[in-house]
N, C-alpha and C positions, 0 to 999 in steps of 0.2 A: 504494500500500500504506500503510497506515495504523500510522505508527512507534509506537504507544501501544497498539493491537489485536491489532499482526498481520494484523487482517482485509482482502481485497483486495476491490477494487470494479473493474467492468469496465462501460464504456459498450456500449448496443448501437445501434451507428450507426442512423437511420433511424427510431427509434423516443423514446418517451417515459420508458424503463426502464433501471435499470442492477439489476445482478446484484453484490451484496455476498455474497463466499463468506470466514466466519464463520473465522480463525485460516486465511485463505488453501487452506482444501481443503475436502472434502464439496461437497455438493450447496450452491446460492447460492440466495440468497432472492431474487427480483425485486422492485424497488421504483417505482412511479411517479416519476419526479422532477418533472414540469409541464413539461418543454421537449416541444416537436412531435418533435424530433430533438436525441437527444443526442451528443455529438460525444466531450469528454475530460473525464475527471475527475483530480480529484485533492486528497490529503489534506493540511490543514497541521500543524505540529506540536500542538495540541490535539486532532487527532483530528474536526473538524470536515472534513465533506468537500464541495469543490465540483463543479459538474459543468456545461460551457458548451453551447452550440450554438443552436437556432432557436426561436424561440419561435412559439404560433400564431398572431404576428400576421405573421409572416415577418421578425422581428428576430433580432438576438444578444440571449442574456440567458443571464445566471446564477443557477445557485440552490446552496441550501447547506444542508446535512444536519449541526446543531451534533450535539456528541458527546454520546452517549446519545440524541438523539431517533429518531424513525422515520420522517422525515417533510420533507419538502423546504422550502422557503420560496425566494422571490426574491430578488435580491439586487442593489442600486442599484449601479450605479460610476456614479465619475464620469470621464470622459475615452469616448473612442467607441472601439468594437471593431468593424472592417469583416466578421473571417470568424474561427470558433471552430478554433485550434488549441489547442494541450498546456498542464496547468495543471501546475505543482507550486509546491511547496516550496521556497526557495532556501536557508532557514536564516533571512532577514529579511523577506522576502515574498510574499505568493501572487503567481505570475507566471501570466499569461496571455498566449500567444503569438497572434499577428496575421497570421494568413497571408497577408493581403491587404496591411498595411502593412508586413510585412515587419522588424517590430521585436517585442519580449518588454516588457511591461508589468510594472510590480511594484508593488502594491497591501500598502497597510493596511487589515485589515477589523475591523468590528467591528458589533456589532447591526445585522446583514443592510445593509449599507453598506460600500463598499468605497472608499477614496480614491487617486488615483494620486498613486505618489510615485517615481517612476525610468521611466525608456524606452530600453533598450537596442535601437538599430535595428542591424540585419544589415545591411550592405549588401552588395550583387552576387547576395541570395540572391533566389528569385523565389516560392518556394511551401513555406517548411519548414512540415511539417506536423504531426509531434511531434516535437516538441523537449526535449533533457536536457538540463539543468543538471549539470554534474562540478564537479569542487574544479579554481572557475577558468576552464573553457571552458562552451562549449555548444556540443550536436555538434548539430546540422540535418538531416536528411534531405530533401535540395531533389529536391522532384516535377518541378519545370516544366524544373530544369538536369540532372537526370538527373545530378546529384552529392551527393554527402556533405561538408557543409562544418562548419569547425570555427573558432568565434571565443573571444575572447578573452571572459570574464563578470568580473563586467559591461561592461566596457569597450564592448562591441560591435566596431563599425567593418566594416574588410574583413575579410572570414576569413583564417585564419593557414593555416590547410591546407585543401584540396581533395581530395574523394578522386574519382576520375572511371574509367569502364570500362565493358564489354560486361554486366558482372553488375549494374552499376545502373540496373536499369529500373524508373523508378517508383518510387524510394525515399518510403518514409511515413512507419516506425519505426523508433525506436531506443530502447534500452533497457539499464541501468546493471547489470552481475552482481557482486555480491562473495560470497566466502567467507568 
């Protein structure tokens, strides 16, 4: 969700398009983004918005819709991203989670370049797939442990709490509600 709009942006797996609905309701506009397959998006505090997943050459890549444009553009990091998970906001920078290596990357960006500057790895976690940022943890949703785990941000390290049972089968999301 876009802290300066309102407006919400939704990936749609599988595809090259994401769906921005305009102050979060009404009907979404689709927009191409250039990935073969978009995976997560997400907005940083200017209102610029990323979005990861596959490119056609069968790579990770990201692109990024600056605010007020309409229109996607790619976007260089430096450091390697094995598998696109969950982008946000932390308050100091765009993170990108790493399903494959198992850690949250935190990126400076600026004129479609992005530089890595932090690496928070998870360990014991095997496949979180969207991943929250809260004030201080980060909660995981582990596919591969069929757990819910919960670390310390940035800190990383081992998780501080595990949540495990019959009800988590295939955990993917998780997602922040306030009033």
């Amino acid at each position: 969700m876009d802290p300066s709009s309102g407006d919400l942006a939704v990936t749609l797996l599988g595809t090259g398009d994401i769906v921005i609905f305009a102050g979060a309701s009404g009907t979404g506009a689709t927009l191409p983004d250039g990935l073969a397959s978009s995976y997560f998006d997400g907005y940083d505090n200017n209102g610029d918005l990323f979005v990861d997943g596959i490119t056609a050459s069968d790579t990770y890549g990201v692109v990024e819709m600056a605010s007020g444009s309409s229109s996607f553009k790619p976007v260089t990091l430096s450091g390697t991203i094995e598998f696109p998970g969950a982008l946000q906001y932390d308050g100091r920078y765009i993170t990108i989670n790493d399903q494959e290596a198992h850690a949250i990357y935190g990126y400076t960006c600026t004129a479609m370049s992005c530089t890595l500057e932090r690496t928070v790895k998870l360990s014991g976690s095997s496949d979180c797939v969207q991943t929250w940022i809260g004030k201080g943890d980060v909660f995981c949703p582990d596919a591969d442990n069929e757990a819910f785990e919960v670390y310390k941000y940035p800190a990383g390290g081992s998780p501080i709490a595990t949540l495990t049972g019959s009800q988590l089968d295939l955990p993917i999301g998780v997602v922040e509600v306030s009033k």
